[in-house]
C-alpha positions as CSV (number, residue, x, y, z in Angstrom):
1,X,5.9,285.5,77.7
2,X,6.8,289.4,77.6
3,X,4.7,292.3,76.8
4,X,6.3,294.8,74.5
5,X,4.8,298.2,74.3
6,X,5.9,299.9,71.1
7,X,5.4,304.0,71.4
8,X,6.0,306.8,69.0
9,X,4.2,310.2,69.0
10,X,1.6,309.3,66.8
11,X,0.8,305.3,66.5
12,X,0.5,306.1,62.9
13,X,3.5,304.4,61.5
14,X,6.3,303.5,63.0
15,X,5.0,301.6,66.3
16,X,2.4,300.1,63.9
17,X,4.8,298.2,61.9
18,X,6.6,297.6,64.5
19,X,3.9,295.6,67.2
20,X,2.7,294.0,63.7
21,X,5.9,292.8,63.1
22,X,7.0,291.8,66.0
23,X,3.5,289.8,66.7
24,X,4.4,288.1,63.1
25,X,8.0,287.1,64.2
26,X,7.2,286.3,68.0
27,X,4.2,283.8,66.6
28,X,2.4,283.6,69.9
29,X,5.4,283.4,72.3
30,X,5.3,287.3,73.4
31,X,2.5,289.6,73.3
32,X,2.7,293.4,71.6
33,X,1.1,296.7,71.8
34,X,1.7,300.0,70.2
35,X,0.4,303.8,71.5
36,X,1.1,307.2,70.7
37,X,1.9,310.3,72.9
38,X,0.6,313.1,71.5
39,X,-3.2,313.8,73.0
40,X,-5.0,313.5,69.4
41,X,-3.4,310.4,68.0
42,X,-4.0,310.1,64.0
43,X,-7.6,308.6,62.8
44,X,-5.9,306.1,60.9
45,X,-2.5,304.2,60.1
46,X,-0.5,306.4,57.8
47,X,-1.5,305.2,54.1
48,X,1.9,304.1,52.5
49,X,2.5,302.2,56.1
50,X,-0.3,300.1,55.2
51,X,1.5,299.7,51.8
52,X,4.2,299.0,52.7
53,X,2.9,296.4,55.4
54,X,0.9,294.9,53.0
55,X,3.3,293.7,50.4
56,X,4.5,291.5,53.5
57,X,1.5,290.4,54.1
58,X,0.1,292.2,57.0
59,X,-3.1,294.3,56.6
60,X,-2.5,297.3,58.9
61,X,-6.0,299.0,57.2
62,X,-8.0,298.2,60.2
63,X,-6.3,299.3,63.2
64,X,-6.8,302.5,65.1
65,X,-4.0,304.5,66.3
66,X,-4.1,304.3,70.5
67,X,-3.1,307.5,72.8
68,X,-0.7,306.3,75.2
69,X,-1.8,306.2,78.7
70,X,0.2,304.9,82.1
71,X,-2.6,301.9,83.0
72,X,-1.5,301.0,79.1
73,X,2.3,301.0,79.6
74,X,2.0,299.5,83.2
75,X,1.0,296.7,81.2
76,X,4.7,296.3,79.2
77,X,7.6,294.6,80.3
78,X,9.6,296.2,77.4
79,X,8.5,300.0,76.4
80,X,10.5,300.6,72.8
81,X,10.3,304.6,72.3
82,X,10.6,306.0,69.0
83,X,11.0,309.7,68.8
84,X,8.9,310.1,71.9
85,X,11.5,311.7,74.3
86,X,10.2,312.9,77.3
87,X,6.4,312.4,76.4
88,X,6.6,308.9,77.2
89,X,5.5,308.3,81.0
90,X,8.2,306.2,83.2
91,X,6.8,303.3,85.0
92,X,9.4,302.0,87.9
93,X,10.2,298.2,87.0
94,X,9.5,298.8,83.4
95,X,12.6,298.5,81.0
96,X,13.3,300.7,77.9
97,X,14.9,300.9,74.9
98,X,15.0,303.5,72.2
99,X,14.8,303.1,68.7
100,X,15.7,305.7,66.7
101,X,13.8,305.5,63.4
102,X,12.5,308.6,60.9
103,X,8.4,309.2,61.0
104,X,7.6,307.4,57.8
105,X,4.4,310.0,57.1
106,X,4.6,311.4,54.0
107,X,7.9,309.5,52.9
108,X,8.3,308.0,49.6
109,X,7.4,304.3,49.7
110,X,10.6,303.2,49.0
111,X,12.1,305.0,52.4
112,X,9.0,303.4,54.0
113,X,9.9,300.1,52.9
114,X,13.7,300.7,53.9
115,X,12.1,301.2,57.4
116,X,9.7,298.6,57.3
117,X,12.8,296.1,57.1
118,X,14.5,297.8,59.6
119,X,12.3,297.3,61.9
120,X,12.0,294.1,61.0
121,X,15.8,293.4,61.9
122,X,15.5,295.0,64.7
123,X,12.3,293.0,65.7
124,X,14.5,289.8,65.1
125,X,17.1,290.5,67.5
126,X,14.2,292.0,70.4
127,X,13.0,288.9,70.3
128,X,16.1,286.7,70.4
129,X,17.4,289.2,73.4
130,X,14.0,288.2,74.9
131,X,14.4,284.0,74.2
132,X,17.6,284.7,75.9
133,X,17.0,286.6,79.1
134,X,13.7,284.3,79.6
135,X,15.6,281.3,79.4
136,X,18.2,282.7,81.4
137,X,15.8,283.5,84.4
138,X,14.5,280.1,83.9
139,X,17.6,278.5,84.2
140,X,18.9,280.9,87.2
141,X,15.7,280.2,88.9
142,X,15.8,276.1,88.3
143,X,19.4,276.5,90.3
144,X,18.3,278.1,93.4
């Protein structure tokens, strides 16, 4: 099981949907988190997010943006940045990707929904990449 920290600069949007839909896809078999950079993260999940999320059937109303801390991304195996640049603290071991996707805040929901299933694509293949490298560690360790 892999721990994916998702991380944009405000955990208002985009690494919302993201953890959501990656915890949707991975159905138990790897864990998610999401966190923001900036030092005031938002009080709440951007509004047409939680549209957006809904009409997929995930009910992003109750959760609370997170500031990103290092005890939080110590915890990752996988840190995806999005927009987060050099904000995002490096932890040695730790891999990273970046995913370059548009703040949704403020977006018509049409553009938010265009994201929302990109993301979900995307989501897809992290977690096929992950099936993959896990069984290939399994299977290089079982021939040693």
């Amino acid at each position: 099981m892999a721990t994916v920290l998702f991380v944009c600069l405000c955990n208002a949007g985009r690494s919302q949907m993201s953890a959501a839909l990656f915890e949707q896809a991975a159905r138990g078999r790897h864990r998610a988190m999401s966190a923001g950079t900036l030092a005031d993260p938002n009080a709440h999940v951007h509004p047409e997010v939680i549209t957006a999320m809904q009409e997929v059937g995930i009910d992003l109303s109750q959760r609370r943006p997170l500031r990103l801390t290092g005890e939080l991304a110590a915890q990752a195996d996988l840190v995806v940045t999005m927009g987060c640049g050099d904000r995002c603290p490096y932890i040695p071991g730790t891999r990273y990707i970046d995913w370059n996707l548009e703040d949704p805040s403020g977006k018509p929901l049409e553009d938010v929904r265009a994201l929302r299933d990109d993301i979900a694509h995307r989501v897809e293949q992290l977690i096929d990449d992950l099936g993959a490298s896990t069984t290939d560690h399994q299977t290089s360790r079982g021939a040693a």
